[in-house]
Each structure stands twice: as structure tokens, then as C-alpha cells.
KOLLUM-602375 format. One line per field, with one value per residue (C-alpha): residue number from 1; residue in one letter; x, y, z. Coordinates in steps of 0.1 Angstrom, whole numbers. Example, Ala and Ser with C-alpha at 12.3 -4.5 7.8 and 13.67 -1.06 7.14 Angstrom:
2
seq = c(1,2)
type = c(A,S)
xx = c(123,137)
yy = c(-45,-11)
zz = c(78,71)
! end
This chain:
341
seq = c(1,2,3,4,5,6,7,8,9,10,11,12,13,14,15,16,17,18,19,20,21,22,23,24,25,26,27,28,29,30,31,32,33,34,35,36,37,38,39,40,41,42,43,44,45,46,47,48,49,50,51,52,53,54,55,56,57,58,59,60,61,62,63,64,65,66,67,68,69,70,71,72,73,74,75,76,77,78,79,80,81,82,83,84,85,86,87,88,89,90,91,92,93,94,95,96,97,98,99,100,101,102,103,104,105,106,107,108,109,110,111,112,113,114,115,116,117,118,119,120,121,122,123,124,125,126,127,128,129,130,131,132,133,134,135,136,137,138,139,140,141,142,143,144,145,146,147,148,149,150,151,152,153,154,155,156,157,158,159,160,161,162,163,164,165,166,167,168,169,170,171,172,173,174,175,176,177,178,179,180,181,182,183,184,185,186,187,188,189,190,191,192,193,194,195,196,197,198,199,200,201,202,203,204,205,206,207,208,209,210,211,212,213,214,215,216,217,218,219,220,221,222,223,224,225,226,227,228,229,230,231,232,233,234,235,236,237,238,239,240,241,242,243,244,245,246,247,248,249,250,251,252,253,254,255,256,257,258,259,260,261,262,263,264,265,266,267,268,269,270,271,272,273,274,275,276,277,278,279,280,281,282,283,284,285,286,287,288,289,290,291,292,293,294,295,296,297,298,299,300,301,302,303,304,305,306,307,308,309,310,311,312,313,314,315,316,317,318,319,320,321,322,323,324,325,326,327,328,329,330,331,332,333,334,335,336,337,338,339,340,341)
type = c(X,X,X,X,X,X,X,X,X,X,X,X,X,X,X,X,X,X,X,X,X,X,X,X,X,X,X,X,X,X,X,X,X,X,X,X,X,X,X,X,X,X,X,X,X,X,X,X,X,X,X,X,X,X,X,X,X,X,X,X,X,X,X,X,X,X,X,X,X,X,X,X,X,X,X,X,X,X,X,X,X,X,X,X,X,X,X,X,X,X,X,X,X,X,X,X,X,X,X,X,X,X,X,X,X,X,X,X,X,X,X,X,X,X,X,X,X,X,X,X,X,X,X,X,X,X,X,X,X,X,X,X,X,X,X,X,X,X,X,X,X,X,X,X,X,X,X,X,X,X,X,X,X,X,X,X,X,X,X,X,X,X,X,X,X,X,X,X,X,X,X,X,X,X,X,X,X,X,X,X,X,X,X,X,X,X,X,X,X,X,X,X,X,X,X,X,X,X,X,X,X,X,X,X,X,X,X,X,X,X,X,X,X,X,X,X,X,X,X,X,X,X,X,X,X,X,X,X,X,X,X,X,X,X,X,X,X,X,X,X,X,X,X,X,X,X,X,X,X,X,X,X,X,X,X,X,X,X,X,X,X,X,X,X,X,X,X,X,X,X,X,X,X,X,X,X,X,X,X,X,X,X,X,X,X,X,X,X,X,X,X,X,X,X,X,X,X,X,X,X,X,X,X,X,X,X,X,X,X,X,X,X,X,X,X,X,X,X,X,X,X,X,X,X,X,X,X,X,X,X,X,X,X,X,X,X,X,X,X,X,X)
xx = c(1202,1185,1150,1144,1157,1139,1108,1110,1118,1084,1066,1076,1060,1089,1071,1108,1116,1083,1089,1120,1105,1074,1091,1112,1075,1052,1056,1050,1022,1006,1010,994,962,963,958,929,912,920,925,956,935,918,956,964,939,942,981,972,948,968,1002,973,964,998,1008,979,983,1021,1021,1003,1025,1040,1068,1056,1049,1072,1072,1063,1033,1016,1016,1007,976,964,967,943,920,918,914,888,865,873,857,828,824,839,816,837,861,865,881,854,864,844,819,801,803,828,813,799,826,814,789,781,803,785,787,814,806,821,815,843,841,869,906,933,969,998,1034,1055,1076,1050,1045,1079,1089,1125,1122,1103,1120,1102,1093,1101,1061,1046,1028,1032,1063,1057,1057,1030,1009,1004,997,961,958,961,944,912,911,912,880,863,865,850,868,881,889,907,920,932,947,973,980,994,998,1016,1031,1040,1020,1013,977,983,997,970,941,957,954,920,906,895,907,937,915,887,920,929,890,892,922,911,880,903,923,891,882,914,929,898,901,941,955,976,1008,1017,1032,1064,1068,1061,1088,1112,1110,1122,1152,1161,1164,1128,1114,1128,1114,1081,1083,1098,1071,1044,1054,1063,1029,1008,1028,1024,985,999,969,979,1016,1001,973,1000,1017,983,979,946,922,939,914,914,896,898,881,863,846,827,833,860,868,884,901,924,899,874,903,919,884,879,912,914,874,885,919,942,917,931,942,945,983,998,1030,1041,1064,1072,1069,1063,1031,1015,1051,1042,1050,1031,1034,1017,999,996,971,975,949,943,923,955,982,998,1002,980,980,956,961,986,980,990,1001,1000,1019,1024,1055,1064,1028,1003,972,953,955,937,939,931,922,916,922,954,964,1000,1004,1005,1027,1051,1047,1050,1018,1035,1060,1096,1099,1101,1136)
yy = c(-968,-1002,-995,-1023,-1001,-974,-992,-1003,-967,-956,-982,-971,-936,-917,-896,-887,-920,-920,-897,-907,-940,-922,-892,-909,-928,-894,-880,-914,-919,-884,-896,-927,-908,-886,-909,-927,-891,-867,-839,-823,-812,-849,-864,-844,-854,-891,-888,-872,-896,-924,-915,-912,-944,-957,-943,-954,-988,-992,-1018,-1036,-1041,-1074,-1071,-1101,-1075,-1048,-1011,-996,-1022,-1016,-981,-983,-1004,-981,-950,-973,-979,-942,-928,-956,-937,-904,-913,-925,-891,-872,-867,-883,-854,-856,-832,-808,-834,-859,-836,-828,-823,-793,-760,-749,-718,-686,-701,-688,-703,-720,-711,-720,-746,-742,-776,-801,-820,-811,-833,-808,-807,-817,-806,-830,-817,-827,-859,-877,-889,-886,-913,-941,-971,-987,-1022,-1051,-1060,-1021,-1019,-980,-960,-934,-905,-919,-928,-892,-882,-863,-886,-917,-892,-889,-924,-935,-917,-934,-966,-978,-974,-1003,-1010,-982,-992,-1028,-1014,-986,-1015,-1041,-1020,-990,-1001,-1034,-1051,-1092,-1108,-1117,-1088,-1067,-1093,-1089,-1048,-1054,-1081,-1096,-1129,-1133,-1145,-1112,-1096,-1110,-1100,-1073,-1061,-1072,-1047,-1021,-1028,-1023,-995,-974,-986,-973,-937,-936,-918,-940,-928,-913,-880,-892,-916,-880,-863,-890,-880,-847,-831,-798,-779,-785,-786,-749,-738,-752,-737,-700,-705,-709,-685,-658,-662,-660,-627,-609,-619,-639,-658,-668,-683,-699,-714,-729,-746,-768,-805,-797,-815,-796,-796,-760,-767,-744,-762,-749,-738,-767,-754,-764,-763,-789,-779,-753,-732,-737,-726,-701,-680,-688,-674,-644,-635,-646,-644,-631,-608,-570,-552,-585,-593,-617,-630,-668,-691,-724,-748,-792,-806,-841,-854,-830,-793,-768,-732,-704,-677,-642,-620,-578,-558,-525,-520,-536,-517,-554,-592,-612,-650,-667,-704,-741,-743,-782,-791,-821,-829,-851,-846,-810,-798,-791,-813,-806,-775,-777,-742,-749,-716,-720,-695,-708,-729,-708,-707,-747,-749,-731,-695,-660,-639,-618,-632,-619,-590,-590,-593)
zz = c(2103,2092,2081,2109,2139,2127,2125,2159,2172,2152,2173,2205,2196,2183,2156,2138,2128,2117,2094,2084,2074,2051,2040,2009,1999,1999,1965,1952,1976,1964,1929,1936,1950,1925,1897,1918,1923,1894,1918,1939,1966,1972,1966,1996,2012,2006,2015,2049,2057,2047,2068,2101,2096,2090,2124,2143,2129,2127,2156,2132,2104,2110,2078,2059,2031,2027,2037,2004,1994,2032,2026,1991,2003,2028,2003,1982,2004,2016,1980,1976,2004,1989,1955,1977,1987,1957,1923,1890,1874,1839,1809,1791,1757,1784,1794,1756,1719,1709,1704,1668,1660,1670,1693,1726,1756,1782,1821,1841,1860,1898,1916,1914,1881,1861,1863,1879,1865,1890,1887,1880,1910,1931,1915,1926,1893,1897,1923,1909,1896,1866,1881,1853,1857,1852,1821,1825,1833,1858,1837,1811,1843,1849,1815,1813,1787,1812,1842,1822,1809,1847,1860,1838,1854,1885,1915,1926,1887,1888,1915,1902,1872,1892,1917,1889,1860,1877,1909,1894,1924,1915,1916,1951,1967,1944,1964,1995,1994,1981,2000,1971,1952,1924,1898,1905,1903,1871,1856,1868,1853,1818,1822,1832,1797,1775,1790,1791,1757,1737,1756,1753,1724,1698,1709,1747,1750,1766,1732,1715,1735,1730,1691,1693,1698,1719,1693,1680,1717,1722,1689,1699,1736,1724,1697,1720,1743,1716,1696,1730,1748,1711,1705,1673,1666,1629,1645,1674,1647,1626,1651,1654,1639,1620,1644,1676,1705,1726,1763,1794,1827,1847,1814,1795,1761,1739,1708,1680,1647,1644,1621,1650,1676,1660,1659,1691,1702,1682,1692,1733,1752,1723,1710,1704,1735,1760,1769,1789,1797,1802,1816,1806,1832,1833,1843,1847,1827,1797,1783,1803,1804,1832,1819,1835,1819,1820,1844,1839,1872,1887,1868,1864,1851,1873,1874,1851,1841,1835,1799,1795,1760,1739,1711,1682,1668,1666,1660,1690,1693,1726,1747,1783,1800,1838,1852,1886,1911,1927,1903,1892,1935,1933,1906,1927,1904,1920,1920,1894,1864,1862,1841,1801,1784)
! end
């Protein structure tokens, strides 16, 4: 049925074609708020909030703009009052200096003020369409890279930068969702630049990916995997570029080097007796694996964390381990991992 028809079915109250108008925009709308807000939960939240207030103010969408940039203008404007409310997230790189080796690690700290990965199943990225005007494909926008680069800007900066430089949106439509003018628009955008281009990497991961084959991805993925479930510190330490950063949110510390990690492993979650299993999985467009670490007091392999992974070439140069407590359950990982080969 015409998206027309359907609109005007949605109007007269009939919450399925509602639906059936939203449904196809919601992962992209989730990823949207996510890169405003850093975090799943608030994404969710931002999304939720957004399609209420489309359907409370559907009869006031008149069609001059179209579908996709009305609702991409209200998720704006609802991730906007979330960051009100929400204290900036950040990566534990963002937080302090690295950790002197063999140095004491600091407290956990429990409030909200670390970045959360996303899957990239929940992200939508098989169903964006690079838009001839996007500075950044979907997958790089989604990067933690790119993630942590964006907190650092103010919101409606941040803001500014998704609407033209993501989604593709012009000056206008970007002042339109906004309220704002095209030429704040337009200086606004060139702060955004400055800021995010001294905190981005020289090369994105999906660049990185692009340069190696599957044969040298599965060495790198069995290699991680294989080096981790045997407690191989020396293997997993020479698969790291020599300035590889370690980092596990929600704790501060982390570590750069791959002396400085290496002791840090071997002394921590690979020292002698600690075993774990993983599972490779995809996260925020990069490699990612779940850990499950071994129990005695549970006689079992309980979840644990989403290593993300960054590479450059076929060497490993950051490591974030993001242990919250459900963070396997969002990934879509069973509370225990499928049994050893």
C-alpha cells in the first residue's frame, strides 16, 4: 500500500499502520540516538520517546518534508533533552593518563560515565543507504572511535554534525530540525570538524578491515580467541602494535603499550588458574568477541564482558572490555557459551 494511504490510516487512529510506517526507520532511528547519547539504554529511550511523539503529533505532519527527515528530527530533538538530563560518557583513554605498570587499579566507578558498545544488529546497518552528501558511511559513524569523538562536543554540535554529515541532511533541512539558521548551521558544522578530526584516529577501522583478507581476519579472530581460552599471555602480547591501549569500563584504569598490557594481563584476567571461554561476535561495525569467565562457586562459565577490538592492519591496537552486568544478554549471548570443541 502507498506510504500515503497508510499515512492516512495512521491519522485516523489505526495504531498498525502506524507501525507499519516506523517499523522499517527504527534501527536507523536507534542508531541515530545512539550516536547523540553514547549509551544503548538512553538510545532506547530516545527511540521510545521519539515514536510517542510522532504519534501524538502525526496529524501534524503536513508531508512537505519527508517521512524519514520528520522523524529523524524529532529523535534529535528528544536525544537533545536526554543529554540535558544525562552526565557526558566518555572512554577511560578520555577519563585520565594510563596507569604506571604494576600500579594499583583504581575503583570502579558505577554512575553512568562510560560509552556502551551496541551490536551492530541492533544498529540497522544493513539498511542504510550511503547518501551522496554523508561525509561518514554508516558503519564508520558507529565506530567507538567516532562514538567517543562525538561526546565530546556540545550537544547541539553534535547534533549538527550527525544531521549533515551522517544522515546527509542539507543546511536547510538541518536549520529546519534545529530551529536554527543555515549559516549557524554552516558554523556550526565547522566547529564540529575541529573538534572530531583531532580526536579521530588517522585511519577508521572499516578502512582497516577493508585491507585484510579472510584468511588473515580468521587468523586474527582464532588467534584471539585461542590465546585468551589458553591464558596465552605471550601470544595474545604479540599480536599487539607496540603502543596497543588495554581499557575495561566501568574501571578507569587502562593501560598503553603492550609491555605495560601484557603485565597487566598476565598479573589480572589471564593470570594462572582463571579460564574463560569466548565467542566472536560484531560490535559498533568492528571485531568484538564475548567473554565468559569460569566460577568455581558456580561450577560454570559465567558471562563477563564485549571485548571491542581495534585494528591496524593485522596487529591489535586498542582493546575496550565493557563488563557490565548484562552486557553479553544485549548482545543477544546465552547466559552460558556453547560447549568447547
Amino acid at each position: 500500500m502507498p506510504e500515503r494511504q497508510v499515512l492516512e490510516r495512521a491519522r485516523r487512529g489505526d495504531e498498525d499502520a502506524f507501525r507499519e510506517l516506523v517499523e522499517p526507520y527504527r534501527g536507523q532511528l536507534y542508531a541515530h540516538a545512539y550516536r547523540m547519547l553514547g549509551s544503548t539504554a538512553d538510545a532506547e529511550d530516545a527511540v521510545q520517546d521519539s515514536l510517542l511523539n510522532a504519534w501524538r503529533g502525526l496529524n501534524g505532519f503536513e508531508g512537505r518534508s519527508s517521512l524519514r527527515s520528520w522523524l529523524y528530527r524529532i529523535a534529535t530533538n528528544a536525544s537533545l533533552k536526554l543529554i540535558e538530563r544525562r552526565p557526558k560518557r566518555v572512554l577511560p583513554v578520555d577519563y585520565g593518563p594510563p596507569a604506571e605498570s604494576g600500579g594499583a587499579l583504581d575503583e570502579p566507578l558505577t554512575e553512568a560515565v562510560w560509552i556502551e558498545p551496541a551490536a551492530d544488529e541492533r544498529l540497522g546497518l544493513s539498511d542504510v543507504s550511503g547518501s551522496p552528501e554523508a561525509r561518514y558511511e554508516a558503519r564508520e559513524s558507529v565506530e567507538l572511535s567516532f562514538i567517543a569523538a562525538l561526546q565530546h562536543l556540545p550537544s547541539r554540535q553534535r547534533a549538527v554534525l550527525l544531521l549533515r554529515d551522517v544522515l546527509g541532511f542539507s543546511a536547510r533541512e538541518a536549520a529546519e530540525a534545529l530551529e536554527a539558521t543555515p549559516a549557524s548551521i554552516d558554523s556550526a558544522l565547522q566547529r564540529a570538524h575541529r573538534t572530531v578530526e583531532e580526536r579521530l584516529p588517522e585511519h577508521d577501522q572499516q578502512a582497516a578491515l577493508r585491507t585484510i583478507d579472510d584468511s588473515t581476519m580468521r587468523r586474527v579472530v582464532d588467534g584471539y580467541v585461542d590465546a585468551w581460552e589458553r591464558d596465552d599471555v605471550e601470544a595474545l602480547a604479540a599480536m599487539l602494535t607496540d603502543e596497543a591501549e588495554f581499557s575495561m569500563p566501568p574501571q578507569p584504569t587502562w593501560f598503553r603499550g603492550r609491555d605495560a598490557v601484557a603485565e597487566f594481563l598476565r598479573t589480572a584476567p589471564m593470570a594462572e588458574g582463571n579460564r574463560w571461554r569466548v565467542v566472536p561476535v560484531r560490535a559498533n561495525g568492528q571485531l568484538a568477541f564475548g567473554h565468559y569467565i569460569w566460577r568455581d562457586e558456580r561450577g560454570a562459565f559465567v558471562p563477563h564482558a564485549i571485548h571491542v577490538v581495534t585494528l591496524e592492519g593485522d596487529r591489535i591496537a586498542g582493546i575496550v572490555a565493557f563488563r557490565e552486568q548484562d552486557v553479553l544478554a544485549r548482545f543477544g549471548l546465552p547466559a552460558a557459551p556453547p560447549a568447547a570443541d
